[in-house]
C-alpha positions in Angstrom: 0.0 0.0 0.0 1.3 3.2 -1.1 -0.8 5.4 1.1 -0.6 9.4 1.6 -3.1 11.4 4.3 -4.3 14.7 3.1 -5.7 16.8 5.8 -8.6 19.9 4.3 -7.8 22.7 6.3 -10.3 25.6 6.4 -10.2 28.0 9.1 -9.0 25.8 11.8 -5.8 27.5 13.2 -6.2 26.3 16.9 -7.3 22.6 15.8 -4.3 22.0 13.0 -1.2 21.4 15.6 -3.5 19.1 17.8 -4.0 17.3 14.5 -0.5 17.0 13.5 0.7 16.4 16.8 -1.7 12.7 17.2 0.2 11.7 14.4 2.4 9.5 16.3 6.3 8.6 14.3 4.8 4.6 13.5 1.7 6.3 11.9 4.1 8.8 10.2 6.2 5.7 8.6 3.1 4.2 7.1 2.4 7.1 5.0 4.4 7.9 2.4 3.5 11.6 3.0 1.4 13.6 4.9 -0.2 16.6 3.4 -2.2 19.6 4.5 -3.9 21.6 2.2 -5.2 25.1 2.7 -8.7 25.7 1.2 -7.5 29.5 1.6 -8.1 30.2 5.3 -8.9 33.4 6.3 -6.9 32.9 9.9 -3.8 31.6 10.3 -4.1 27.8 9.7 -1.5 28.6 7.3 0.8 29.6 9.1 0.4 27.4 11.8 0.5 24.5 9.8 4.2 25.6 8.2 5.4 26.4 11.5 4.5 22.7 12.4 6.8 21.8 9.2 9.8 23.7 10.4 9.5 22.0 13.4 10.7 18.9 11.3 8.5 16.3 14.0 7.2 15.1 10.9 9.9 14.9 8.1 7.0 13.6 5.3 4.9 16.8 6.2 4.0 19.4 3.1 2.1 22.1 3.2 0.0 23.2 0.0 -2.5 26.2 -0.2 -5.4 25.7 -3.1 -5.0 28.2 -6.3 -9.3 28.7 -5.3 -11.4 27.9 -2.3 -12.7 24.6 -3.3 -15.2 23.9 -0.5 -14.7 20.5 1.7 -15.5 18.7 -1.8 -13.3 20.6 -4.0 -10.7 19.8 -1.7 -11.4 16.0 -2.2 -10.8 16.0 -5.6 -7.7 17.9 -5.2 -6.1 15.4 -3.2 -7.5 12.8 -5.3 -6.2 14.1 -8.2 -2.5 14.5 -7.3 -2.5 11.4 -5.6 -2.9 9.7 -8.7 -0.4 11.9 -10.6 2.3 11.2 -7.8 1.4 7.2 -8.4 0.0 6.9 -5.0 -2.6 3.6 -4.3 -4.4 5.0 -1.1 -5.9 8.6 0.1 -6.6 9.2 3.8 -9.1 12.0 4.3 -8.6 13.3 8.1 -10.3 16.4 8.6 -8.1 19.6 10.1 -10.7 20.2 12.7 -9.4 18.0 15.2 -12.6 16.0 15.6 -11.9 12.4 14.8 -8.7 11.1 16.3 -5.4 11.2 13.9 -4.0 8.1 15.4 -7.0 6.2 14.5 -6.0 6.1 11.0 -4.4 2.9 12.2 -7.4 1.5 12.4 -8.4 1.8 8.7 -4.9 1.0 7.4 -5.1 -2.5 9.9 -8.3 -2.9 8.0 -7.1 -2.5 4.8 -3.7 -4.7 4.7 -5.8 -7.4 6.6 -8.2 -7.8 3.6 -7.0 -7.3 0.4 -10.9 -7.1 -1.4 -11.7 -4.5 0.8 -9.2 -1.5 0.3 -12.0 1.7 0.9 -12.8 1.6 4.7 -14.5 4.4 5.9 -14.8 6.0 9.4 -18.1 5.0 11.1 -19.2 7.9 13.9 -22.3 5.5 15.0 -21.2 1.9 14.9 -22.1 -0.1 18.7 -18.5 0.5 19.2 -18.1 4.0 17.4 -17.3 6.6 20.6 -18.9 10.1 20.8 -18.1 12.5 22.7 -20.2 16.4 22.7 -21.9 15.4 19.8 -25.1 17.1 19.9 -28.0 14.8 20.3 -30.3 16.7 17.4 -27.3 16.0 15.5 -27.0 12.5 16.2 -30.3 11.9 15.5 -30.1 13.6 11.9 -27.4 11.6 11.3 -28.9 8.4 12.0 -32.1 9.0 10.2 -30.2 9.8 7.1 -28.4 6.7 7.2 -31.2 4.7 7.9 -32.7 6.6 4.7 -29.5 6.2 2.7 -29.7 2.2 3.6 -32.8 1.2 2.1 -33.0 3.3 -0.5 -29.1 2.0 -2.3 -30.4 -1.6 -0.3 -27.1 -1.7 1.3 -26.2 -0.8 5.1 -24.8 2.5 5.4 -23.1 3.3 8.7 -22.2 6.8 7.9 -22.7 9.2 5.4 -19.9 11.7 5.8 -17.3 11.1 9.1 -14.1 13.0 8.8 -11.3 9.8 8.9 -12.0 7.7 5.6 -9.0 5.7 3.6 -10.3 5.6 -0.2 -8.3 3.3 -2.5 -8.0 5.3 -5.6 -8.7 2.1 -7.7 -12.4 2.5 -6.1 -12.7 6.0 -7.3 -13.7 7.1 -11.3 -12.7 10.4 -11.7 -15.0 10.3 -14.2 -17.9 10.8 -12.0 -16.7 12.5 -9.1 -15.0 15.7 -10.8 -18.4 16.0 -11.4 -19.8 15.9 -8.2 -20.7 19.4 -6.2 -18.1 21.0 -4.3 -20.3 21.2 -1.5 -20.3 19.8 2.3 -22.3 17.1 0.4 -19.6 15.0 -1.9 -18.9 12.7 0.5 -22.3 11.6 0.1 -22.3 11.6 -3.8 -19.4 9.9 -4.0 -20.9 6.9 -1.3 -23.9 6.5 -3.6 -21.5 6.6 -6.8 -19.4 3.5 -5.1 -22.9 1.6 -4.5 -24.1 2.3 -8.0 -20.5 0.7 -9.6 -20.8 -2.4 -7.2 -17.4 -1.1 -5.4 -16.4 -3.4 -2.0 -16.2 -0.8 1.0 -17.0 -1.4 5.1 -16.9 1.1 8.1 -14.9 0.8 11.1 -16.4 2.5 13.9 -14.2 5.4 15.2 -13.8 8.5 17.9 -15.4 11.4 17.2 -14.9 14.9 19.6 -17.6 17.6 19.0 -16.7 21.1 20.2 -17.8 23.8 17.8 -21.3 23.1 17.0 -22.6 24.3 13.2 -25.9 25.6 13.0 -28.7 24.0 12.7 -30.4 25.8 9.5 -26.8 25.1 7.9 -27.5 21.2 9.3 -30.9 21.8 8.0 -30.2 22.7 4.6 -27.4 19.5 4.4 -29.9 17.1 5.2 -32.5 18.6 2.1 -29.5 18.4 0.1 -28.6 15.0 0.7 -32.2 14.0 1.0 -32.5 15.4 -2.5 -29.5 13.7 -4.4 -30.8 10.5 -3.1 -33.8 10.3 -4.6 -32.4 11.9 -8.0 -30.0 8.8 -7.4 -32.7 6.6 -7.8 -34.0 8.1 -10.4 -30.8 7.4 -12.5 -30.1 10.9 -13.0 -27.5 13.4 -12.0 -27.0 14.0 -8.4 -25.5 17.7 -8.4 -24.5 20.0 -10.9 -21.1 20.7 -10.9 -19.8 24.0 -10.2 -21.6 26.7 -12.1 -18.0 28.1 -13.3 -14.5 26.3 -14.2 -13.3 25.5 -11.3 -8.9 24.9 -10.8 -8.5 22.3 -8.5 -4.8 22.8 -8.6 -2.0 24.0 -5.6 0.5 25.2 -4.6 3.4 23.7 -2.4 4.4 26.4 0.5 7.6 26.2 1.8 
């Protein structure tokens, strides 16, 4: 396995060291790199995240700042993207917020190596043996519903729609549909449904999630319409999203 973690970091300044620093040395050597990439934060995640660098704790650290913000799902696809350029066989999304647990990457590489059919394991926030901790019980209960929704509808149990720790084997993933895909908070649900419709192999592993800074709930509100609403066009055979109205560059740049 030839594995790189990209961390989307968007205005998360006081979260992105706590991030870094649960990546312990043997998690480190499993990764071929580690990178964090700017959505073009407005505080100082940037700079946080390359003073973290020239600390040298993690020597396969790099720091790369999007040309555009890209949203959450943008973001994706530019880590996808370059992974496959660089020749790399595995993505690990972690999220820059500091809510799931960095060292419980482990967990989904483990997974991974121990069965070869299964290479896209995804973070599971409500397994029995998932662990939450702060998370809002309005949220929970979204959450839940939507996955119970999601699971009958694509006939398949769905254990989470959207966590922020998921390993993606890139031979899972067709570009072909998911540049497509909206740039929104919403991908990660897309891009779910588009590995059920291909018949791809994937399984959760329940994980640790930490819940501090709590989103609003018309923002929730308008995430669970959204993802209510792909679904059924999903099952309709049609189009999901539109893709952003205007091109979109889902290049970087590397900051030293």
């Amino acid at each position: 396995m030839d594995a790189v973690i990209a961390i989307p970091a968007y205005n998360c300044a006081p979260q992105i060291g706590r991030v870094l620093d649960e990546i312990s040395p043997e998690v480190a050597h499993r990764l071929r790199e580690i990178w964090v990439i700017d959505n073009r934060s407005t505080d100082d995640t940037l700079e946080r995240a390359l003073e973290y660098k020239r600390s040298g704790r993690l020597p396969n650290l790099r720091v790369f700042l999007n040309r555009q913000n890209n949203s959450l799902g943008g973001t994706h696809k530019v880590a996808f993207e370059h992974a496959r350029a660089a020749g790399h066989t595995h993505v690990v999304i972690l999220h820059g917020d500091n809510q799931a647990k960095s060292d419980e990457v482990t967990l989904l590489l483990d997974h991974a190596e121990a069965h070869p059919e299964t290479q896209t394991v995804l973070g599971s926030r409500f397994s029995r043996r998932s662990r939450l901790h702060g998370y809002d019980a309005k949220r929970v209960w979204g959450n839940r519903v939507l996955n119970a929704v999601y699971s009958a509808v694509a006939l398949r149990p769905l254990q989470d729609l959207g966590s922020g720790l998921n390993l993606f084997a890139l031979r899972d993933l067709d570009p072909a549909t998911y540049l497509g895909f909206a740039d929104k908070l919403t991908f990660n649900y897309e891009l779910i449904l588009d590995l059920v419709r291909r018949k791809v192999r994937f399984t959760f592993v329940p994980i640790t999630w930490r819940e501090e800074d709590q989103v609003s709930n018309a923002r929730n509100w308008n995430i669970f319409r959204t993802a209510l609403r792909n679904l059924a066009l999903w099952r309709l055979g049609r189009r999901t999203s539109e893709p952003p109205a205007e091109p979109r560059d889902y290049e970087w740049d590397e900051v030293q």
